[in-house]
C-alpha positions in Angstrom: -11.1 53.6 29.2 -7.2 53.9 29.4 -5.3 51.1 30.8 -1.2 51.6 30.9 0.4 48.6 30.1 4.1 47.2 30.3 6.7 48.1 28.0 7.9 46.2 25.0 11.4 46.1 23.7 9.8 45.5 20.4 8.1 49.3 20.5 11.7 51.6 21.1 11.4 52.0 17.6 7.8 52.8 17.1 8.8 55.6 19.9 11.2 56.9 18.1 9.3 57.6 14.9 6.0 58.9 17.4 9.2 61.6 18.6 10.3 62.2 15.4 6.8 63.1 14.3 6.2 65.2 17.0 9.5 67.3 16.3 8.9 67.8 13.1 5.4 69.0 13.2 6.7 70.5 16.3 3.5 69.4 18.9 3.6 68.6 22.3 2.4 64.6 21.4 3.3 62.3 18.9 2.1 58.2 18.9 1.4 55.7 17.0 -1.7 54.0 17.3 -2.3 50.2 16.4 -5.6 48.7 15.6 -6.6 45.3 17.0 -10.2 44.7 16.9 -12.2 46.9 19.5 -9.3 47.8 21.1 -6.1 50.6 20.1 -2.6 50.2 21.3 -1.0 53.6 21.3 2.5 53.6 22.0 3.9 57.2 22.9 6.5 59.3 22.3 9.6 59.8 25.0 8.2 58.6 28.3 4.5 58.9 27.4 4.2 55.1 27.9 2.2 52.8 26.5 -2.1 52.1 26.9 -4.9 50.2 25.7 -7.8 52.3 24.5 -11.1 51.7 23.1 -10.8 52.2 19.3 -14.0 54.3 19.2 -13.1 56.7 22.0 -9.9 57.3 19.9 -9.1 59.8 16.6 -7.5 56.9 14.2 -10.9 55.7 14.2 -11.8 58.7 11.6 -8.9 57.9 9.8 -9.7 54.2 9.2 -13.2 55.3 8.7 -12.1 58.2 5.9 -8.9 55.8 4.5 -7.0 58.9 4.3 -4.9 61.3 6.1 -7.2 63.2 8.3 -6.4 66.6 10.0 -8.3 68.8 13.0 -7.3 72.6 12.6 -9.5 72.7 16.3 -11.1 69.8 17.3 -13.4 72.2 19.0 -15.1 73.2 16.0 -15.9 69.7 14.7 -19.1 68.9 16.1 -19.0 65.2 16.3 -16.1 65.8 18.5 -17.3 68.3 21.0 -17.1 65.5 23.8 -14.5 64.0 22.5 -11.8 62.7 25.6 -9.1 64.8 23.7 -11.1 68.1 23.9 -11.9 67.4 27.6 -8.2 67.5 28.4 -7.2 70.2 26.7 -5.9 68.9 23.6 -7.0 71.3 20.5 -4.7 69.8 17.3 -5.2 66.6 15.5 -3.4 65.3 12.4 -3.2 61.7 11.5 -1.6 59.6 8.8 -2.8 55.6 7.8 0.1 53.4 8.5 -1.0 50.0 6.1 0.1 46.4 5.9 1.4 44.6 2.5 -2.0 44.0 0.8 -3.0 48.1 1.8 -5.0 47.6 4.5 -4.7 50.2 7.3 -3.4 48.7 10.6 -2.0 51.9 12.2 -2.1 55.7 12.5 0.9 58.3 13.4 -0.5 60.9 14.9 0.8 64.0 16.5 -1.8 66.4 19.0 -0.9 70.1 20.5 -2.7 72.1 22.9 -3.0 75.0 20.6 -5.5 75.0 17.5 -3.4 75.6 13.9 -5.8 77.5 12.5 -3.9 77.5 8.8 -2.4 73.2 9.4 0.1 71.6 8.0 2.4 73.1 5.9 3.3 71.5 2.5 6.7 70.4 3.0 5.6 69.4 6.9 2.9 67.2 5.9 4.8 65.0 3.4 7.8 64.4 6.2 4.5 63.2 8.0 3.5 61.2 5.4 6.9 59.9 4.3 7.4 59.0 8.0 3.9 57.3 7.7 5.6 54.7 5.5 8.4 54.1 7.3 6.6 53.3 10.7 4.6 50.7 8.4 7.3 49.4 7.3 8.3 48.9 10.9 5.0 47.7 11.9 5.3 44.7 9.1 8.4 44.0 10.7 7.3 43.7 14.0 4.3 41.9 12.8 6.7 39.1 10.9 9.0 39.2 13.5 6.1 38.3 16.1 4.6 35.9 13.6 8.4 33.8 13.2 8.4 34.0 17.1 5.4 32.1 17.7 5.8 29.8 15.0 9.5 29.1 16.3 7.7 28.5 19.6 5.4 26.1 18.9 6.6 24.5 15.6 8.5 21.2 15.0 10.6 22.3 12.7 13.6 25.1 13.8 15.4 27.5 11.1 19.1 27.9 11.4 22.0 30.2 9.9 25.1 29.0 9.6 28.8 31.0 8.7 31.4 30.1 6.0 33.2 27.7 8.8 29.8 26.6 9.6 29.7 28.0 12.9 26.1 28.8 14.0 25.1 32.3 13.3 21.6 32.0 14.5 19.5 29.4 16.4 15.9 30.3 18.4 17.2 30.0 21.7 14.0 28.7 23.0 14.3 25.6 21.0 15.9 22.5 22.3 16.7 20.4 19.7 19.3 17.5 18.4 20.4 19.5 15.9 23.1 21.3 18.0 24.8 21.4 21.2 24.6 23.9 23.7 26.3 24.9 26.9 27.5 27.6 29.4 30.9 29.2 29.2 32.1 29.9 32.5 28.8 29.5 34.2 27.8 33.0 32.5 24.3 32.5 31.2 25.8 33.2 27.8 24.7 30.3 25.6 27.3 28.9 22.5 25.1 27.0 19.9 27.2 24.3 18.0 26.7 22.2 15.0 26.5 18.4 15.5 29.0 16.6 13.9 27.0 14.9 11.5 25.5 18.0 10.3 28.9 19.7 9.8 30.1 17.1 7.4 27.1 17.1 5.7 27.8 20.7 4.7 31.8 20.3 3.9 31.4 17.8 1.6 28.0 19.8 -0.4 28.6 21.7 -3.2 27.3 25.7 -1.8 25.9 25.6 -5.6 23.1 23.2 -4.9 20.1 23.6 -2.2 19.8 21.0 0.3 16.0 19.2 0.3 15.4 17.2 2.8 19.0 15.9 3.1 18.8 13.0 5.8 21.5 12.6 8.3 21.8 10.7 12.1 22.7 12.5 15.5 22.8 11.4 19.3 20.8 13.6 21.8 20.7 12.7 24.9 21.5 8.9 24.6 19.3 8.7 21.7 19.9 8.4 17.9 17.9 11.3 16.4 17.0 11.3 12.2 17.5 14.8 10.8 16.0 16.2 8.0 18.0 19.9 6.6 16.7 21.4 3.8 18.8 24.6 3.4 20.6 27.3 0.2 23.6 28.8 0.4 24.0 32.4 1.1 26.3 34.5 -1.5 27.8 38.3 -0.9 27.5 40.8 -3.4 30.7 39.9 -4.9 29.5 36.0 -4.8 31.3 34.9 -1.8 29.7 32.4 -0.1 28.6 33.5 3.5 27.2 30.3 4.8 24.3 28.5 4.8 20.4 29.5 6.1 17.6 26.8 6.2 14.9 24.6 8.2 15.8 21.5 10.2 12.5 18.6 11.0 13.3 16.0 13.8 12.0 13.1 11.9 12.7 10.3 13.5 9.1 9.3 13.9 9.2 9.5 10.4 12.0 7.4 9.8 11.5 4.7 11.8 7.6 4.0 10.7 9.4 4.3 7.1 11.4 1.6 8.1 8.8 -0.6 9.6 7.1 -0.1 6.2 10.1 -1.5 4.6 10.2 -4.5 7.0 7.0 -5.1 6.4 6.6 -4.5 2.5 9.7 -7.2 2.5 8.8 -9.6 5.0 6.5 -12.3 5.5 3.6 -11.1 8.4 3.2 -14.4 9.9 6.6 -15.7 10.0 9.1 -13.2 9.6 10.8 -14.6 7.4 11.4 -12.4 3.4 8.5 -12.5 1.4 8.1 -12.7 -2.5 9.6 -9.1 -3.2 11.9 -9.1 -0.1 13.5 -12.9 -1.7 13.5 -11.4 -5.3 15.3 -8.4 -4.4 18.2 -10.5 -2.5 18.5 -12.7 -5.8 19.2 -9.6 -7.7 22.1 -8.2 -4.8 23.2 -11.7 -5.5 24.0 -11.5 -8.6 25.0 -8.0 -8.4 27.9 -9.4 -6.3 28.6 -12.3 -8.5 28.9 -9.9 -11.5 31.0 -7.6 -9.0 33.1 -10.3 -7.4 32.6 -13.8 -8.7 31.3 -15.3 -6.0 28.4 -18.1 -6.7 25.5 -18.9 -4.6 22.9 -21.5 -4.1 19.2 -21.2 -4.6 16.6 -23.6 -3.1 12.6 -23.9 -3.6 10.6 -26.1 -1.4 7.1 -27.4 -1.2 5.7 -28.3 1.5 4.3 -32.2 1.1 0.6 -32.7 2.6 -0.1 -29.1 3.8 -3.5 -28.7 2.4 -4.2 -31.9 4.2 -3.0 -30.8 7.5 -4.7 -27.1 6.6 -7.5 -29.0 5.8 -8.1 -31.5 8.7 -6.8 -29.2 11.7 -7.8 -25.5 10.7 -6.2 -22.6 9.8 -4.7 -21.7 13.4 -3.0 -25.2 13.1 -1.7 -24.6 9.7 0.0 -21.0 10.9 1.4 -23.1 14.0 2.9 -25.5 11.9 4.3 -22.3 9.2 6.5 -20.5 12.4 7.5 -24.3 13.1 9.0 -24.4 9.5 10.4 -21.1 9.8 12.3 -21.9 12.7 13.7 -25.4 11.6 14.8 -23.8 8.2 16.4 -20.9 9.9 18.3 -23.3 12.1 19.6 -25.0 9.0 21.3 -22.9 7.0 24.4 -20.2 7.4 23.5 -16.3 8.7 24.5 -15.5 5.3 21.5 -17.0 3.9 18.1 -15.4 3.1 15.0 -17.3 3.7 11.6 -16.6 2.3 8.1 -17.4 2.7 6.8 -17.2 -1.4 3.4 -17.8 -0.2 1.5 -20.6 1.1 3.7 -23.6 2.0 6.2 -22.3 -0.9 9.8 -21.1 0.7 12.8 -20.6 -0.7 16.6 -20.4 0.8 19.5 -18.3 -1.0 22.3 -19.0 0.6 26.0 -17.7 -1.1 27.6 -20.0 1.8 26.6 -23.2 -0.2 29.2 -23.7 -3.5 30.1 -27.5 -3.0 28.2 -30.0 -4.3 29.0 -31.9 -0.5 27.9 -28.4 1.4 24.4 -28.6 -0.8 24.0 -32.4 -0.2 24.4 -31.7 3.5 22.3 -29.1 3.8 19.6 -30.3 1.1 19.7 -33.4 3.3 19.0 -32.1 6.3 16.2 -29.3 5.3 14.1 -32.8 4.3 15.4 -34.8 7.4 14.4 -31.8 9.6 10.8 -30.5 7.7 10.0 -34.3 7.9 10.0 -34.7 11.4 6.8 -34.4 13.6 5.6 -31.0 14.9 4.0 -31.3 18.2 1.7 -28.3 19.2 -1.9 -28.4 21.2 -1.7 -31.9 22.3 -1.1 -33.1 17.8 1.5 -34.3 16.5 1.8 -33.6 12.9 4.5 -34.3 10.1 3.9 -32.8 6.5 7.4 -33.3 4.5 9.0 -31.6 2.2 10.1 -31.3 -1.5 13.4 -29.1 -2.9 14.4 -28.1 -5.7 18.1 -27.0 -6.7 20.2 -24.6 -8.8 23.4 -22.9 -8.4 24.0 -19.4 -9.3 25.7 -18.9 -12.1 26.1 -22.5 -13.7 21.9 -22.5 -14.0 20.9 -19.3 -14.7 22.3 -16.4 -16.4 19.4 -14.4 -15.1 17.5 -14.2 -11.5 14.5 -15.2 -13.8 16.0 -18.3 -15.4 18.1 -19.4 -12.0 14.0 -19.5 -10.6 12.4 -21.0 -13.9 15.4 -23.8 -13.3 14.8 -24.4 -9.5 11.3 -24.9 -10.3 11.9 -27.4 -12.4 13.7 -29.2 -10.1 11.1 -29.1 -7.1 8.9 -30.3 -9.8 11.0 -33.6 -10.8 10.8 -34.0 -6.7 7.5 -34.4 -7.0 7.3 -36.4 -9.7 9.8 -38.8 -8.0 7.9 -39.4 -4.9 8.0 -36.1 -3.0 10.4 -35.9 0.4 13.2 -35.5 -1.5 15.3 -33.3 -3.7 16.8 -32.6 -6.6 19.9 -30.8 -8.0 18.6 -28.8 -12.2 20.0 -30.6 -14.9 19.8 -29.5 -18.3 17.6 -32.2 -19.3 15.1 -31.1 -16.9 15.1 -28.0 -19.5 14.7 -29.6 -22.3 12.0 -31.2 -21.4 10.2 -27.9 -21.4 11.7 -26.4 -24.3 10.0 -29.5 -26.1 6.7 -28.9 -24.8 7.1 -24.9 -25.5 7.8 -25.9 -29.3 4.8 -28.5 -28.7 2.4 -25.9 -27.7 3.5 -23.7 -30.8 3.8 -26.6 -33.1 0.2 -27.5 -32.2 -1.2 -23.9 -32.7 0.4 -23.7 -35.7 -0.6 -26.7 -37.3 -4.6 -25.7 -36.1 -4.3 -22.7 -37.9 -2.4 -24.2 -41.1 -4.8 -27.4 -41.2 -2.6 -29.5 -40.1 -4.3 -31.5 -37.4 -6.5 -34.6 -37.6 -8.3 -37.0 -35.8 -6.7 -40.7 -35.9 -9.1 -43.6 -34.3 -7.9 -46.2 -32.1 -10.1 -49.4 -32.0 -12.4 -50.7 -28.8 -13.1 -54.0 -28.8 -14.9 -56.8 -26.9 -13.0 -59.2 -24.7 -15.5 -61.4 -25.0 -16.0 -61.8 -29.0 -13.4 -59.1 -30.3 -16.4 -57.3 -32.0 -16.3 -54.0 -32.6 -17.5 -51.5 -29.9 -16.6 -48.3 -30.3 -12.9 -45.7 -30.9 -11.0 -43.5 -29.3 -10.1 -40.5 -31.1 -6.7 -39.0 -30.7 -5.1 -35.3 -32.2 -2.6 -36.4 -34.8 -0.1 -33.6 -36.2 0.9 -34.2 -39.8 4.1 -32.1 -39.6 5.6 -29.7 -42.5 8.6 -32.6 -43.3 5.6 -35.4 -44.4 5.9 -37.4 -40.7 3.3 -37.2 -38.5 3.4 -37.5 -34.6 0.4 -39.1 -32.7 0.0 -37.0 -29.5 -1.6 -39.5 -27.2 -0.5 -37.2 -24.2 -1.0 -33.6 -25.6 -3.8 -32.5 -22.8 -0.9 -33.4 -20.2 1.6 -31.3 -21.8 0.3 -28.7 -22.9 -1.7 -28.2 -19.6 -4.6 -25.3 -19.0 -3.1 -22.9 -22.0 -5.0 -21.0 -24.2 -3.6 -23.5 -26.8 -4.7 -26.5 -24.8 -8.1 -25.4 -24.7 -8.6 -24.7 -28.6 -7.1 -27.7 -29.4 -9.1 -29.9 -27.3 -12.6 -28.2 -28.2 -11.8 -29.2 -31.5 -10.7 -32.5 -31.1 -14.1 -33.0 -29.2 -16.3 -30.9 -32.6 -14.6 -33.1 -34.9 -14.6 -36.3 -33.4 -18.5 -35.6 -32.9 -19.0 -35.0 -36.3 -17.0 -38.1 -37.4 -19.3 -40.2 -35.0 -22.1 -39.5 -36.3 -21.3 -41.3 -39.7 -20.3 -44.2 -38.0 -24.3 -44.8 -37.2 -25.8 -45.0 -40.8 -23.7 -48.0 -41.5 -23.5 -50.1 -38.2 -26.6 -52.2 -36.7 -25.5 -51.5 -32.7 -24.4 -47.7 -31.4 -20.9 -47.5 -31.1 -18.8 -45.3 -28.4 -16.8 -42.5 -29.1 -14.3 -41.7 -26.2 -13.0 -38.1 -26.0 -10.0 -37.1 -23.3 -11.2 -34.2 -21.6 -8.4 -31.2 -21.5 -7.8 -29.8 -17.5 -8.4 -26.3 -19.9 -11.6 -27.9 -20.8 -12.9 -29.1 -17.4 -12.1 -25.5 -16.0 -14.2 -24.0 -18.6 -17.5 -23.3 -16.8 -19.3 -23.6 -20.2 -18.2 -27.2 -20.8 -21.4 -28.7 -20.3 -23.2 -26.1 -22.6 -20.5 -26.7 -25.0 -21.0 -30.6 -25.3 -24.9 -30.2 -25.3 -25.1 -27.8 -28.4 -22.3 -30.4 -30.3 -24.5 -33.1 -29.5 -27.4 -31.1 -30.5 -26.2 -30.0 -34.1 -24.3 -33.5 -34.5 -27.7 -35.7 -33.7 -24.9 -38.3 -31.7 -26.8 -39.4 -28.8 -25.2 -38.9 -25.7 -25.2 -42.9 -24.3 -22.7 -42.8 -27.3 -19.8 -39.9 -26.0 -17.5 -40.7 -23.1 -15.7 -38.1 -21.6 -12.0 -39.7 -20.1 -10.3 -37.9 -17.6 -7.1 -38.3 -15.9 -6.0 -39.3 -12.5 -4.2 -36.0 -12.1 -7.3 -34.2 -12.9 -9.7 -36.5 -10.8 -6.8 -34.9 -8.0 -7.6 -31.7 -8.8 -11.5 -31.6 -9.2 -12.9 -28.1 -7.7 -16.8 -27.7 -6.8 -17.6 -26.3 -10.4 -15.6 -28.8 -11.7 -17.7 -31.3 -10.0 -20.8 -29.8 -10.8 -19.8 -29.6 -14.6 -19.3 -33.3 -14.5 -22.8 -34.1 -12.7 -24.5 -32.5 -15.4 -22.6 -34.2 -18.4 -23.4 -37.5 -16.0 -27.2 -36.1 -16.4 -27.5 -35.9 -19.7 -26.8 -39.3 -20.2 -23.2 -38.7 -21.3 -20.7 -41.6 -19.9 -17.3 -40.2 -17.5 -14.4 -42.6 -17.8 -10.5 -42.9 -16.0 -8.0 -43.5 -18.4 -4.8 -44.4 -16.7 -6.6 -46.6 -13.8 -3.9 -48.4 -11.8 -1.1 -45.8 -12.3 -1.8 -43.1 -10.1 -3.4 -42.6 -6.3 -7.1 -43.0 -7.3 -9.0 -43.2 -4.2 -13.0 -45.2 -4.4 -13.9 -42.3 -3.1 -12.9 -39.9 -6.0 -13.8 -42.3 -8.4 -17.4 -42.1 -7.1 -17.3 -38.4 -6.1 -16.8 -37.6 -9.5 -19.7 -40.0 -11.3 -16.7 -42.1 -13.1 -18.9 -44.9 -15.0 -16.0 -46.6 -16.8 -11.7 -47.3 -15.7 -9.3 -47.7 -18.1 -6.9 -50.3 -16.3 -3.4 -49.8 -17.6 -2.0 -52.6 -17.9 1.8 -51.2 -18.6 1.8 -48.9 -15.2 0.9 -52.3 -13.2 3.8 -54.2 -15.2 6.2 -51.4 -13.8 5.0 -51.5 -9.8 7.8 -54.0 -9.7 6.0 -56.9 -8.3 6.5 -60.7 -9.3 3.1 -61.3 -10.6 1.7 -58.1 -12.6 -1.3 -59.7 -14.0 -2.6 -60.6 -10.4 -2.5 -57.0 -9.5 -4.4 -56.3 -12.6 -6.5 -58.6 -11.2 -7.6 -57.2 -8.4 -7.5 -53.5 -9.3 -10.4 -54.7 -11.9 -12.0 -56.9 -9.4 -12.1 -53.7 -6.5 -13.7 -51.6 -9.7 -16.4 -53.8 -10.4 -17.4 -53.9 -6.8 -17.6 -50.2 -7.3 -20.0 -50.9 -9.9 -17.9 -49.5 -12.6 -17.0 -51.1 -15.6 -13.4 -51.9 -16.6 -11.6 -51.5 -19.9 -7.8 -52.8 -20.6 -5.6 -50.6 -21.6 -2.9 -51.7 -23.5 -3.5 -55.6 -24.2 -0.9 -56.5 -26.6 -1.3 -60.7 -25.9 -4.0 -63.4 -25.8 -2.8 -64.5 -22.7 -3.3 -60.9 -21.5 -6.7 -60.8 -23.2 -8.1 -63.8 -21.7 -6.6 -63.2 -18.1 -8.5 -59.9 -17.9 -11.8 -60.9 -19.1 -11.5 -63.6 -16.5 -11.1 -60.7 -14.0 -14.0 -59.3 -15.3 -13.0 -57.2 -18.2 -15.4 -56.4 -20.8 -13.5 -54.8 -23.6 -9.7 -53.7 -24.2 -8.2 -50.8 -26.2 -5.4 -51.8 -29.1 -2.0 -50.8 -27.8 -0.8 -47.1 -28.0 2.0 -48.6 -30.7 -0.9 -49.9 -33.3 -1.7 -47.9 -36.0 -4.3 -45.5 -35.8 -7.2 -45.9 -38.6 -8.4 -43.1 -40.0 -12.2 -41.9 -40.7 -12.5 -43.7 -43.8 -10.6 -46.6 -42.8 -12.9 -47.1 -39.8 -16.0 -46.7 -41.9 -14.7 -49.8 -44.1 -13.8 -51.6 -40.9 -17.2 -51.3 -39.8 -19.0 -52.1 -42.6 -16.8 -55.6 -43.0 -17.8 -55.8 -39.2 -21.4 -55.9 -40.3 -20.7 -58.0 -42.7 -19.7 -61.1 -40.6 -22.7 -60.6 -38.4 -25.3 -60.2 -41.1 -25.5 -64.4 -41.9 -25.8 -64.9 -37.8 -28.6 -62.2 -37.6 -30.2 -63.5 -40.6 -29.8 -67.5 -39.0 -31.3 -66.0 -36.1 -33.9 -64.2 -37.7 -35.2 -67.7 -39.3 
């Protein structure tokens, strides 16, 4: 089957080599044939014109099959060509030479075909023009091949290739691509296109050294109304005597691109549900702030807040109410502070404000003012109406922080004196405010030290009957003998050093030791005395407390009716559901909970009971510093609403008769010395309870008889 197709442009040149291959072997046809598949292009000398064949009705065939120049003195004689279309018209003369691609494959043939048989062939000097030729033709067939390739890849591909001239004028372009990275119009309504660099791109290239490549060098262009994000990656191009000759490269739209990297941003910065900067986003505008400082000098202000009562609201209304009530916030703090500012969500109800427009103490009073006046006002949504408060803390940059790190550590120190005060308010860092934790930092490596070094022991502070000062029990209490021969009772050390690693080592011995010291106390007195233990928030977090205080009882032989366990109001706060269940099972085992600090926090009933508390320690100095005219009757009744709990009720901190009798009367049963008396130490107790036994030994003996 022959079909004549149209003519390519592309195939002048294969013509030319088919006509020079026929002159020089000096037949009446020359072609070149090119394999696709089943079917053969073959593309004629002169005016022969082009046509499709079917590869196994032409002569390449045998010279793919043979992978070698073949050659047909008289096709007539070959018998496997006898009906051969060539034969049939007349054609007698058949050489053919393998035209092959890069990796030696052959893709082609150049052929030439005369009428007359040649009996003798080629000669020797003929044939290797043929052959010579051969390689030339493939050469032009890989061309063409690329060249087709490029084309359709131009076509269809995102990205465009460009070439550019010393002056950066546009050398060469696809003209089939429409793209932002150039300009094009008619000149004179000729249909003539002029390709132009854009602006952006041209000043890109005047100010680049032609030394280095361009990767993916990022500039902005308008097209068509619309900003466009370029990406060039290009190299210089360099004469033969190294002048520079412009530039050649690729060019990727990639707005797309650019914007979702942008989003990305937005969103790796900002805070999903209310817009506002997040933790990195809030971090990374301290550090620009004190960039600028450095730079220029100017100051700034920093502000934490806390939202008061949050977790309640969260808690009573949902979720859905809670992120309601966050956008609320966001848009009352936006409202209150300069465009200059930047406002974070840290997480939570945690934000903070940086705002360089604050540097007067007034301007910060204002504005601290107003954020608690405004956060403190109702927030009406779904038919509620809900108010929640806030606490802030303060510090300006630089006078409270020569680092972002310490400007933070120093605002958080003041939100946390704002709490301590009340909440709904703020406060402005002072240095003491710092001090305060530098003491407790050497506290907490004091303490570790001393464990290690020996250095800690166990002082006892009497319990005694309000009814007939006997003898009921002690509490035991860390004592550091420090390195200078003074020693420091720490009454409080559970509080400051908090949940550390220290915290809990210390208190898990205090509790071993104090256990083991117990247990002598029994061989000498006639009754069981009570040993009471503060329980560390490090301890009460441990999941193994319970486990702990069951194998220390164990291997002590104290029976539990004898331990209490005191907690403090801040931790009654902060009991969690394994916290709770901890507690139920030291309650179990017939281990006795007390509240140390009754009366001087916001203990509800209900805690008290959630939590199994069996015994309040009222403290008597917290109700002397309400501020009310008459102390003692608030005493009073904070004992009285205990015992209708069915708890009992120690006083804390009786330092008078008067005081002693005016709590048993409200139903007191024994009272702890003062924190100022002196502690008694193991051996010291030991004697104080064998004189103890003493004085009731001729009333037992009375009785007795």
């Amino acid at each position: 089957m022959m079909v004549q197709v149209l003519e390519d442009p592309d195939e002048l040149d294969l013509k030319a080599l088919a006509e020079l291959a026929r002159g020089i072997a000096g037949c009446a046809r020359g072609f070149v044939a090119i394999l696709e598949g089943p079917q053969t292009i073959v593309i004629n000398a002169g005016n022969g014109g082009t046509f499709v064949l079917n590869t196994d009705e032409t002569l390449c065939s045998d010279v793919v099959r043979q992978g070698k120049a073949v050659e047909y003195q008289d096709l007539r004689h070959e018998p496997h060509l006898a009906s051969h279309p060539s034969v049939r018209t007349g054609l007698h003369y058949y050489a053919g030479f393998p035209l092959r691609d890069v990796n030696g494959t052959i893709i082609a043939s150049l052929c030439v075909q005369d009428y007359a048989a040649r009996p003798g062939g080629l000669d020797d000097a003929t044939r290797a023009m043929l052959s010579h030729l051969g390689l030339i033709a493939s050469r032009v067939l890989i061309t063409r091949n690329h060249t087709t390739w490029l084309r359709d890849y131009l076509d269809i591909a995102s990205d465009w290739v460009w070439e550019h001239d010393p002056v950066h004028g546009v050398t060469f372009l696809p003209t089939q691509v429409d793209t932002p990275a150039r300009t094009c119009r008619l000149d004179g309504g000729s249909e003539e296109v002029e390709y132009e660099a854009s602006p952006e791109l041209l000043a890109l290239l005047e100010n680049h050294d032609p030394a280095q490549p361009l990767r993916d060098r990022r500039y902005q262009t308008v097209y068509r109304g619309q900003t466009h994000s370029i990406s060039i990656t290009a190299r210089a191009r360099f004469g033969r005597d190294g002048t520079f000759i412009g530039y050649r490269g690729i060019c990727r739209d990639v707005t797309i691109e650019e914007e979702s990297r942008r989003q990305m941003e937005y969103l790796a910065r900002h805070d999903s549900l209310t817009g506002l900067a997040n933790r990195i986003g809030f971090h990374a505008a301290i550090d620009a702030a004190y960039a600028d400082w450095q730079e220029t000098g100017e100051p700034a202000t920093l502000l934490l807040l806390d939202l008061d009562n949050f977790k309640l609201i969260n808690d009573t209304y949902g979720h859905a109410a809670g992120d309601d009530l966050l956008k609320v916030i966001a848009g009352r703090l936006r409202a209150c502070v300069s465009d200059e500012a930047t406002i974070a969500r840290l997480g939570g109800d945690e934000f903070a404000i940086l705002d360089p427009a604050l540097r007067r103490d007034v301007a910060i009073e204002d504005c601290a003012t107003g954020l608690v006046r405004a956060l403190s006002d109702p927030v009406h949504f779904d038919g509620r109406s809900v108010a929640c408060g806030v606490s802030i803390g303060v510090a300006l940059l630089p006078r409270d922080g020569g680092t972002p790190d310490q400007l933070l550590g120093n605002a958080d120190l003041a939100l946390y004196a704002a709490k301590a005060e009340g909440r709904g308010r703020y406060k402005v860092f002072q240095p003491p405010m710092r001090e305060r934790i530098d003491n407790l930092d050497r506290l907490r490596r004091g303490v570790l030290r001393a464990r290690k070094d020996g250095a800690l022991e166990i002082g006892l502070r009497e319990i005694r009957s309000l009814t007939d000062n006997s003898l009921i029990g002690a509490q035991a209490v860390p004592v550091w003998n420090r390195a200078d021969g003074s020693s420091r009772v720490l009454d409080h050390l559970h509080e400051e050093l908090g949940s550390s690693v220290e915290a809990l080592d210390a208190a898990n011995w205090l509790l071993e030791h104090a256990i083991d010291l117990a247990r002598a106390w029994h061989s000498l007195a006639s009754h069981r005395l009570r040993l009471r233990v503060g329980l560390a928030p490090a301890q009460l977090a441990d999941p193994g407390l319970a486990i702990r205080v069951r194998s220390l009882l164990a291997r002590s032989g104290l029976a539990p009716s004898a331990l209490q366990l005191d907690l403090s109001a801040s931790m009654l706060a902060g009991l969690t559901p394994d916290m709770f269940a901890s507690l139920a099972t030291l309650k179990g085992d017939g281990i006795h909970l007390g509240l140390t600090g009754y009366g001087g926090g916001t203990t509800t009933p209900a805690q008290l009971i959630a939590a199994g508390i069996d015994r309040v320690g009222l403290n008597l100095t917290s109700a002397m510093e309400t501020g009310v005219d008459r102390p003692f009757r608030l005493a009073q009744a904070l004992a009285r609403l205990a015992l209708d709990l069915g708890l009992s009720v120690t006083a804390e901190g009786v330092t008078t008769r008067a005081e002693e009798r005016s709590l048993a009367l409200a139903g007191c049963d024994e009272f702890l010395l003062v924190a100022s008396a002196p502690l008694k130490s193991q051996a010291a107790f030991l004697r104080q309870i064998a004189r103890s036994e003493e004085r009731c030994q001729p009333g037992v003996q009375a009785f007795a008889g």
